[in-house]
C-alpha positions as CSV (number, residue, x, y, z in Angstrom):
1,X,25.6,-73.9,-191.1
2,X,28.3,-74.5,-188.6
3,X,28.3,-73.6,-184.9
4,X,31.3,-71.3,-185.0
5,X,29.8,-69.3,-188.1
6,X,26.4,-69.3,-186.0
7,X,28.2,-67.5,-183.2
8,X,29.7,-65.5,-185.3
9,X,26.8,-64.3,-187.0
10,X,25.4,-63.5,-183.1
11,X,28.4,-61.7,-181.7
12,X,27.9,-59.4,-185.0
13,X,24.4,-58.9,-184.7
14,X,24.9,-58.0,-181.6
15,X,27.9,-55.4,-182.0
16,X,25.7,-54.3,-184.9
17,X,22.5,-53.2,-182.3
18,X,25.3,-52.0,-179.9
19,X,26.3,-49.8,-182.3
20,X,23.2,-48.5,-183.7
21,X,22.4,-47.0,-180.3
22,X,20.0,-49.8,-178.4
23,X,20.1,-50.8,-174.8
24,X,22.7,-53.2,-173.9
25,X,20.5,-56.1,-172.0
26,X,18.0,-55.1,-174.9
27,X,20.5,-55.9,-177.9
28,X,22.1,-59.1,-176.0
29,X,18.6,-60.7,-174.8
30,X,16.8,-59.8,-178.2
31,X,20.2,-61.8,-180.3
32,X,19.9,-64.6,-177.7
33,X,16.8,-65.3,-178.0
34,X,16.0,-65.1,-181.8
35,X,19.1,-67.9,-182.2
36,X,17.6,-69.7,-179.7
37,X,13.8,-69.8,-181.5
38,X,16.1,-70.8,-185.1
39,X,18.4,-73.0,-183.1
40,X,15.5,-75.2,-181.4
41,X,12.2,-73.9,-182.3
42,X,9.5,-72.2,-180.3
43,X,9.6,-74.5,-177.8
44,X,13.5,-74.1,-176.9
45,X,13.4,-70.0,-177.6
46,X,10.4,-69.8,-175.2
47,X,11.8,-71.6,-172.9
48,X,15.5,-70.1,-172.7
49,X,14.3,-66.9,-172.3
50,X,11.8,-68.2,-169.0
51,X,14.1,-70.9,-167.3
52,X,16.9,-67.4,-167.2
53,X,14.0,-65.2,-166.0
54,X,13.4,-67.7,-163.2
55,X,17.1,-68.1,-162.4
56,X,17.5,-64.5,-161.7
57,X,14.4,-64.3,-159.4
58,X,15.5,-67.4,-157.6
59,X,19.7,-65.6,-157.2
60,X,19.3,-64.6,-153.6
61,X,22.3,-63.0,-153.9
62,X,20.8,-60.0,-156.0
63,X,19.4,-58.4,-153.3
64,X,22.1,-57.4,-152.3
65,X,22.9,-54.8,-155.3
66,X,19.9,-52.6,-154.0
67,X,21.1,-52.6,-150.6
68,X,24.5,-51.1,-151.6
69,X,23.6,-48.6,-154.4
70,X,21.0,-47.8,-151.4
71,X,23.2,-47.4,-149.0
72,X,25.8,-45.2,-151.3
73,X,23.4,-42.8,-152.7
74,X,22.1,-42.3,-148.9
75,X,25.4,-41.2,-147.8
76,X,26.1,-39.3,-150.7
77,X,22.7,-37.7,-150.8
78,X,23.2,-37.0,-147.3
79,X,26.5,-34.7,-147.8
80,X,28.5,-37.1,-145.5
81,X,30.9,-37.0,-148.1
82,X,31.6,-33.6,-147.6
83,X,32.6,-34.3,-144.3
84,X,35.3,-36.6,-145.9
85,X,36.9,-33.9,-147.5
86,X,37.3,-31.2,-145.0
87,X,39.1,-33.9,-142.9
88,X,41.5,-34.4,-145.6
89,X,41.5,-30.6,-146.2
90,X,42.5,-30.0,-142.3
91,X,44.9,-33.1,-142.4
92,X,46.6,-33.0,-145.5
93,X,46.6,-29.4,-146.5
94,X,50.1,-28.8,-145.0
95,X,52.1,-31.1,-148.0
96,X,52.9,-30.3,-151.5
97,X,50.4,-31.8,-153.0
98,X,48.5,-32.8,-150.3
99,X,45.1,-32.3,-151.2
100,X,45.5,-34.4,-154.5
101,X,46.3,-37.2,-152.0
102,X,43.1,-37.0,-149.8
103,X,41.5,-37.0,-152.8
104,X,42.8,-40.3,-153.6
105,X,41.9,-41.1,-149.8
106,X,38.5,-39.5,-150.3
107,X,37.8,-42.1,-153.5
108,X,39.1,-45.2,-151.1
109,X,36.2,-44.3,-148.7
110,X,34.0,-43.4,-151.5
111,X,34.1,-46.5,-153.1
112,X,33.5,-48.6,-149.5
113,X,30.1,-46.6,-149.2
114,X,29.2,-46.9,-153.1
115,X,30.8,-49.8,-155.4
116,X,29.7,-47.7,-158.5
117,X,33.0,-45.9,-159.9
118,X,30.3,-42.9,-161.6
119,X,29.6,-42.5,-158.4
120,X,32.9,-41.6,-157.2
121,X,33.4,-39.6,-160.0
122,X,30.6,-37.4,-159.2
123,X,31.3,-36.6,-155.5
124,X,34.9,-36.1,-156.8
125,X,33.9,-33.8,-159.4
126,X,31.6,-32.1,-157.2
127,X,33.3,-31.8,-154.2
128,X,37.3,-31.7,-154.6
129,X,37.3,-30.6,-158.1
130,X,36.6,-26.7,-157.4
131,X,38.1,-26.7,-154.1
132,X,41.6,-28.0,-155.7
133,X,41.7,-25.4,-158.6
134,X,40.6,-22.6,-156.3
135,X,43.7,-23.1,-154.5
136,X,45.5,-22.9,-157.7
137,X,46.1,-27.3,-158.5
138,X,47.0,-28.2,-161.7
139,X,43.8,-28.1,-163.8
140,X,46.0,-31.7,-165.8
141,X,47.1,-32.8,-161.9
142,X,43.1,-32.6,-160.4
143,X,41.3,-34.2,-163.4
144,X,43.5,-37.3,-163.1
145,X,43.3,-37.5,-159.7
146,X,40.1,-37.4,-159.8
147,X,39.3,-40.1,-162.5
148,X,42.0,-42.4,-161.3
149,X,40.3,-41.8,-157.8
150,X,36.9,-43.0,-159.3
151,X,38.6,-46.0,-160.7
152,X,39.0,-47.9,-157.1
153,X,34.9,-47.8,-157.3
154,X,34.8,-51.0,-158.7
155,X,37.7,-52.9,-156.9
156,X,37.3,-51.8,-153.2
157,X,34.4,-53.4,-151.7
158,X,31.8,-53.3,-151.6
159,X,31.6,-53.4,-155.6
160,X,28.7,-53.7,-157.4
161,X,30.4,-54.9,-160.2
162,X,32.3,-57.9,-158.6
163,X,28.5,-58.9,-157.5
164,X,27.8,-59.2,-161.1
165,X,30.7,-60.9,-162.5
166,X,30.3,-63.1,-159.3
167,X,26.8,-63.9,-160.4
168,X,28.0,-64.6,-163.9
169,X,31.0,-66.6,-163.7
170,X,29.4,-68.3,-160.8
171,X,32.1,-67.3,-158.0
172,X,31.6,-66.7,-154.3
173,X,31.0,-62.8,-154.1
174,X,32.7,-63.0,-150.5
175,X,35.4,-63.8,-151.9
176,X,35.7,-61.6,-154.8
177,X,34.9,-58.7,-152.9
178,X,38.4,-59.5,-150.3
179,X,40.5,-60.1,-153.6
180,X,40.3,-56.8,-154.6
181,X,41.1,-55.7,-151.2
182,X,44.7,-55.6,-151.4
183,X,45.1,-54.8,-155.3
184,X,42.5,-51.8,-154.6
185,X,44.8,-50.7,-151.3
186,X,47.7,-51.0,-154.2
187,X,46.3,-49.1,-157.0
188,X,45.4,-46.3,-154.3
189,X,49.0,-46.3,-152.6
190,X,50.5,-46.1,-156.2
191,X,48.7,-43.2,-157.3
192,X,49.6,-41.5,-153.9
193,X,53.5,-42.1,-154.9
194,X,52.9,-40.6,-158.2
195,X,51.1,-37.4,-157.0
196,X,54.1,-37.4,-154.0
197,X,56.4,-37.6,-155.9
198,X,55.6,-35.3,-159.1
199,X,54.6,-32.6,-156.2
200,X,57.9,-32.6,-154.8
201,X,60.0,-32.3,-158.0
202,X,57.3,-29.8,-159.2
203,X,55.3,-28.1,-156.2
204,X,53.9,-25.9,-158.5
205,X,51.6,-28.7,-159.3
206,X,50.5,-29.3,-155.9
207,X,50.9,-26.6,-153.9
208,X,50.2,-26.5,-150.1
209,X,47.7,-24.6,-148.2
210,X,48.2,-21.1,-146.3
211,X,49.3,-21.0,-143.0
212,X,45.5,-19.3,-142.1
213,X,43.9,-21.9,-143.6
214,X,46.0,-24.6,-141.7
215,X,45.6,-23.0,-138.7
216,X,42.8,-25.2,-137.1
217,X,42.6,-26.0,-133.5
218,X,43.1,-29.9,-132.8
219,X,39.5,-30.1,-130.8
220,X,38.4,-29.2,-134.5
221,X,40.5,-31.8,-135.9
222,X,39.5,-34.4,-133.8
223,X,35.8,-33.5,-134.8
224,X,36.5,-33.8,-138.3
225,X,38.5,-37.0,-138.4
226,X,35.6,-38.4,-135.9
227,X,32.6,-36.9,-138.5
228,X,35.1,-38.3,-141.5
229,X,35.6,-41.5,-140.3
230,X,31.5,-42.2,-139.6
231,X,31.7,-44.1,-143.3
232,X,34.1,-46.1,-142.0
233,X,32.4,-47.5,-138.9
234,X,29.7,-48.1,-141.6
235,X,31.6,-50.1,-143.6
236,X,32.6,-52.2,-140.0
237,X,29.5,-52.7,-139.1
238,X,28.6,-53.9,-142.5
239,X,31.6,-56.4,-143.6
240,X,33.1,-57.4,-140.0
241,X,29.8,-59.6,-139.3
242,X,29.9,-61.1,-142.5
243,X,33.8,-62.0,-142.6
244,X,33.8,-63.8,-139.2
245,X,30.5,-65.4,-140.4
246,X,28.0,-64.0,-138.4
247,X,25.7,-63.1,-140.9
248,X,25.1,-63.6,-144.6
249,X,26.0,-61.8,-147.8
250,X,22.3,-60.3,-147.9
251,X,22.2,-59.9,-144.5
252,X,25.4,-58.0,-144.4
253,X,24.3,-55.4,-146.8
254,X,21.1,-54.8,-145.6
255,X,23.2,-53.9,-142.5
256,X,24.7,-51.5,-143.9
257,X,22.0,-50.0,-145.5
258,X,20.2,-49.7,-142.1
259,X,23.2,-48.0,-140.8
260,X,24.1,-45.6,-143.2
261,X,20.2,-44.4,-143.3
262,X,20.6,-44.1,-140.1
263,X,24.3,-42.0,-140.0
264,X,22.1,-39.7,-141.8
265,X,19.4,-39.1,-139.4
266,X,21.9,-39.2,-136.3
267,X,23.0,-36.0,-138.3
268,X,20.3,-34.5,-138.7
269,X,20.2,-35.0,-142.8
270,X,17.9,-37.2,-143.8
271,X,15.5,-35.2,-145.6
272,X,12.4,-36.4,-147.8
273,X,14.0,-35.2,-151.0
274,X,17.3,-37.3,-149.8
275,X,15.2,-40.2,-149.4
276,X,13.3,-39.9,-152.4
277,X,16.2,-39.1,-154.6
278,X,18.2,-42.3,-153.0
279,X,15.1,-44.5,-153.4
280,X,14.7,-43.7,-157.1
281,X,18.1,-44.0,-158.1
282,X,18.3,-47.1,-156.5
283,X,15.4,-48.7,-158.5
284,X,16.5,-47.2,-161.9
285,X,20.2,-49.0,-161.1
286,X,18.8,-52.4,-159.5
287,X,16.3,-52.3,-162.5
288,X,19.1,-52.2,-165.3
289,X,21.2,-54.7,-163.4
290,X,18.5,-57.4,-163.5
291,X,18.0,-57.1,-167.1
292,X,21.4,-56.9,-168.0
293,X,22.0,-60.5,-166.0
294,X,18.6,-62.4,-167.1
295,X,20.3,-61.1,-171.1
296,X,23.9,-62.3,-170.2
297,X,22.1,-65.7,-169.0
298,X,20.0,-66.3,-172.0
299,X,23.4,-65.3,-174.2
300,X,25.6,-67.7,-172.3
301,X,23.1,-70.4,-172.4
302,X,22.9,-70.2,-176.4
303,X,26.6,-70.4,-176.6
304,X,26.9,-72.9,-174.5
305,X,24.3,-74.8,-176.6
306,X,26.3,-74.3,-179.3
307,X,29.8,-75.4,-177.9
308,X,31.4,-72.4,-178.8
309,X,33.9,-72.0,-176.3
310,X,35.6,-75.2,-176.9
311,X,35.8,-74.3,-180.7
312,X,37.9,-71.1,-179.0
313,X,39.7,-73.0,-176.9
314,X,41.2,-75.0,-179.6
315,X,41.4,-72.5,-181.7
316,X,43.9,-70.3,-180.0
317,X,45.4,-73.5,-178.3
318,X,46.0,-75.7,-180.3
319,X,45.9,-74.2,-183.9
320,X,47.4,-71.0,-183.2
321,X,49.6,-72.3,-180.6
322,X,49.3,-69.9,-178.3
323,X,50.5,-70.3,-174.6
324,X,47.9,-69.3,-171.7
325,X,49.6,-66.3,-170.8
326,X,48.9,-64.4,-174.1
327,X,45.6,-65.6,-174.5
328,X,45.0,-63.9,-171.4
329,X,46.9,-60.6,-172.6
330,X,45.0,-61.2,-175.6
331,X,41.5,-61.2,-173.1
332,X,42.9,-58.0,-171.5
333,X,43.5,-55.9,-174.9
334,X,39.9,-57.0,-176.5
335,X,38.4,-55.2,-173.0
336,X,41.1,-51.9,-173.6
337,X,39.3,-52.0,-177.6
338,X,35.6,-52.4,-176.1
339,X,36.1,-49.8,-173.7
340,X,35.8,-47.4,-176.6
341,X,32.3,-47.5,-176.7
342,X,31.1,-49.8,-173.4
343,X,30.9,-49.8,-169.9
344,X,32.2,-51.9,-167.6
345,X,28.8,-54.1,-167.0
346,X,28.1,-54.1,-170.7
347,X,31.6,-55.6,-172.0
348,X,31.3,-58.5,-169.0
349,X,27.6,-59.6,-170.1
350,X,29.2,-59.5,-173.9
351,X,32.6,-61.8,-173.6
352,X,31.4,-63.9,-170.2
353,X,30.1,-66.2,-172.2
354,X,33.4,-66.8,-173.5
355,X,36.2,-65.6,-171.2
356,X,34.9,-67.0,-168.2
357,X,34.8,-71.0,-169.1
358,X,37.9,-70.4,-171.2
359,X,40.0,-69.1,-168.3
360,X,38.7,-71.9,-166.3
361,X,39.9,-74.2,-169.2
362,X,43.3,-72.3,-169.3
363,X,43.5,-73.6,-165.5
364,X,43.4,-69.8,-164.4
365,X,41.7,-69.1,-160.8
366,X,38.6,-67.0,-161.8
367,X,38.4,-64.7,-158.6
368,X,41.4,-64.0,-159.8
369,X,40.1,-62.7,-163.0
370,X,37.4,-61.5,-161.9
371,X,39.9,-58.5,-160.3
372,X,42.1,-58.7,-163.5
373,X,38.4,-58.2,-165.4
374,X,37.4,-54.7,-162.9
375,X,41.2,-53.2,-163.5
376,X,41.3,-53.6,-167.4
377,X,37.9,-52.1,-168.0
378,X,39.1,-49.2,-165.8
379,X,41.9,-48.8,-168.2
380,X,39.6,-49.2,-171.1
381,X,37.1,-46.9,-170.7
382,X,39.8,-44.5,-169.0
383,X,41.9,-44.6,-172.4
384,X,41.7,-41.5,-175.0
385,X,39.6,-41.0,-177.9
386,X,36.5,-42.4,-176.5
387,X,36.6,-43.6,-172.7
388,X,33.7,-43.7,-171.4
389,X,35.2,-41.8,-168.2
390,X,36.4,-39.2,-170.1
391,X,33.3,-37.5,-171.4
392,X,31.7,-38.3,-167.9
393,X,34.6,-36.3,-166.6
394,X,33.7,-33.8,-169.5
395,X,30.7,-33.5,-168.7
396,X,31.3,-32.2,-165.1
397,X,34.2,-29.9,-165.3
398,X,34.1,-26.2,-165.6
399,X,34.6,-24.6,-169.0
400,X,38.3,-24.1,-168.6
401,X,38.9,-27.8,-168.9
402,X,39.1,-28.3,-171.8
403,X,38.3,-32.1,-173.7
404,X,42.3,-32.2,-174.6
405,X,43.2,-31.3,-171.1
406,X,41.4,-34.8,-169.6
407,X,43.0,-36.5,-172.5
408,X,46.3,-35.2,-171.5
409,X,46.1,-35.6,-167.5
410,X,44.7,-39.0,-167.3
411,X,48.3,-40.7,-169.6
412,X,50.2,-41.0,-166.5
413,X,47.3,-42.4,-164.1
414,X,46.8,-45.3,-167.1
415,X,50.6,-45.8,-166.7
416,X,50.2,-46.3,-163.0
417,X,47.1,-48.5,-163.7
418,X,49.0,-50.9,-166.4
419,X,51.8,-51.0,-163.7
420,X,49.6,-52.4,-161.2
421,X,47.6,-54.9,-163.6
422,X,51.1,-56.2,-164.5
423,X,51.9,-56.7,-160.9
424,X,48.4,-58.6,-160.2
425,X,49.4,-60.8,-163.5
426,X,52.4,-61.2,-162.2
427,X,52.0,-61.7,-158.8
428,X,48.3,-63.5,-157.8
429,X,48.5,-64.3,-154.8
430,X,48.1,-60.0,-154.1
431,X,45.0,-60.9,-155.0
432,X,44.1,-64.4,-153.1
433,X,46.0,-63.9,-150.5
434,X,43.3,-62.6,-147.9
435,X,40.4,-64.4,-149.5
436,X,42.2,-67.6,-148.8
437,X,43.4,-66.6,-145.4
438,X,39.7,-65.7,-144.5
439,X,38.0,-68.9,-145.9
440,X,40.8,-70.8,-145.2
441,X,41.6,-72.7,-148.7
């Protein structure tokens, strides 16, 4: 049996437990493991399987992903989040549409306190949701607010995703985490001009608040932008030590995981239940992040065994002819199909193996990607019949939103979202830009 038809016979297996309703590092590490025991005996299968579990104990790095969801679930727990919102409520309550847009500035700051896009969604849902349709938003206008909002979770640092396709594609996570700086900032400012200007040709959409509900002394404003911008000084205290150099990646996050529990008891909210609550969801999502890697290593080293990607490479290079440019379009589509029925963790662990050494061999810069890679699953699992964002969305809207209204509302955000992948494509150096400056390459 040849290599390619043994990878073949893998990636379908695999697909095949996927769909039948198993765990994702379950289904990947079970098909990785059983080619590697018919591959090369007991002795290789054993071994693959320990040598990956060893790996992932030894990645210093990893500590950091409990640190961050830590840190996130502790300010969200906390209701510092709320906080967030009645300073853009104050602030931005006097434009057409201008609660939409702190929502959008709500999910920037969301996603630098928690890298977990669910998480966004949540707070969003929560929080801004009933507030906008009490003051009569369009039920189409909030709901894709809201989900575009929760896609920056991912991009803006610190993401909990970029630490895992980091770890994967073997990149520096400093400098992953700064290349999706800017295209996060860019994504966020072109969903503001949308909202901006759809209010203004339709206010009806968006309209702005009463003049009673505006009317807020500036002593309370001042206490509201100082209480809303506490995540903020957080996030200083967390990534300006680590930029200059002062401290490490680990260190850095622990950091802000000290300073975030302790923003909450400053406050005077740092309950038991918040503590227990943040503790526990922070093992159950650290937990499923170690198991996903150890099965994405154990995958990758089969198929790197097997020499798979060069029999790709050559295949869409030099038998299909194809020029870099569409294979990588091609790269980006395949993640828009997955997205169907997979997260954004689950379809990296599944094609890393792959994409990663074959954009390397394309002569692409994989940081690079790696911010193409967060913005396409976004789209993906954002993308009507079965995005992955929409039921969650479903799932946490009142009973007059309807599953066709989500559909409907979130068409234009995707528009804004291919815009700004294009731009990215189009234009890298968005993206390298301040890693480069900052490290100095």
């Amino acid at each position: 049996m040849s290599y390619e038809l043994i990878a073949i016979l893998m990636f379908s297996a695999m697909m095949a437990l996927l769909l039948s309703g198993q765990r994702v590092f379950g289904a990947i590490g079970f098909v990785a493991v059983i080619a590697a025991l018919a591959l090369w005996g007991d002795r290789g299968g054993y071994d693959l399987a320990f040598s990956q579990a060893i790996k992932v104990m030894r990645w210093y790095p990893l500590l950091t992903v409990p640190m961050f969801v830590f840190m996130g679930y502790i300010l969200s727990e906390s209701r510092i989040a709320d906080d967030l919102y009645r300073m853009f409520h104050v602030w931005m309550g006097g434009i057409s549409g201008g609660l939409a847009i702190g929502t959008i500035g709500l999910m920037v700051l969301i996603s630098a306190m928690n890298g977990l896009s669910v998480a966004g969604m949540a707070i969003g849902a929560t929080i801004a949701l009933p507030e906008l349709l009490k003051r009569n938003y369009d039920k189409l206008m909030v709901t894709g607010v809201i989900q575009a909002g929760s896609s920056l979770g991912i991009l803006v640092p610190p993401s909990v995703v970029l630490v895992l396709y980091a770890m994967i594609a073997r990149q520096p996570v400093g400098q992953l985490w700064l290349a999706g700086v800017l295209p996060g900032l860019l994504m966020a400012a072109l969903f503001i001009l949308y909202i901006a200007i759809r209010c203004r040709l339709n206010p009806a959409l968006g309209p702005t608040l009463s003049k009673e509900e505006r009317n807020v002394g500036w002593p309370e404003k001042l206490r509201l932008l100082r209480a809303g911008l506490l995540p903020v000084f957080i996030f200083a205290t967390m990534m300006v030590p680590f930029i200059n150099g002062w401290t490490s990646l680990v260190e850095s996050s622990a950091i802000g995981a000290i300073a975030a529990f302790l923003a909450a008891v400053v406050k005077g909210r740092m309950t038991w239940q918040v503590f227990e609550v943040s503790v526990r969801q922070t093992l159950g999502i650290t937990c499923m992040f170690m198991w996903i890697i150890l099965a994405a290593l154990a995958f990758g080293a089969v198929f790197d065994g097997l020499g798979a990607v060069r029999a790709i490479e050559s295949l869409f290079t030099e038998q299909l002819g194809l020029s870099p440019l569409m294979i990588l379009i091609l790269m980006q589509l395949s993640f828009i199909v997955m997205g169907t029925f997979l997260d954004d963790t689950a379809m990296l662990v599944i094609v890393a193996p792959l994409y990663v050494p074959l954009v390397g061999a394309l002569g692409y810069d994989l940081v690079w990607y790696g911010v193409l890679y967060t913005i396409t699953t976004q789209i993906a699992y954002m993308t009507p019949p079965f995005g992955y964002n929409l039921f969650l969305m479903r799932a946490m809207s009142p009973p007059e939103i309807a599953i066709g209204d989500i559909y409907r509302s979130i068409i234009p955000f995707v528009a804004v979202m291919v815009v700004a992948l294009a731009i990215i494509i189009a234009f890298p150096e968005i993206a390298l830009w301040l890693p480069h400056a900052v490290y100095g390459q």
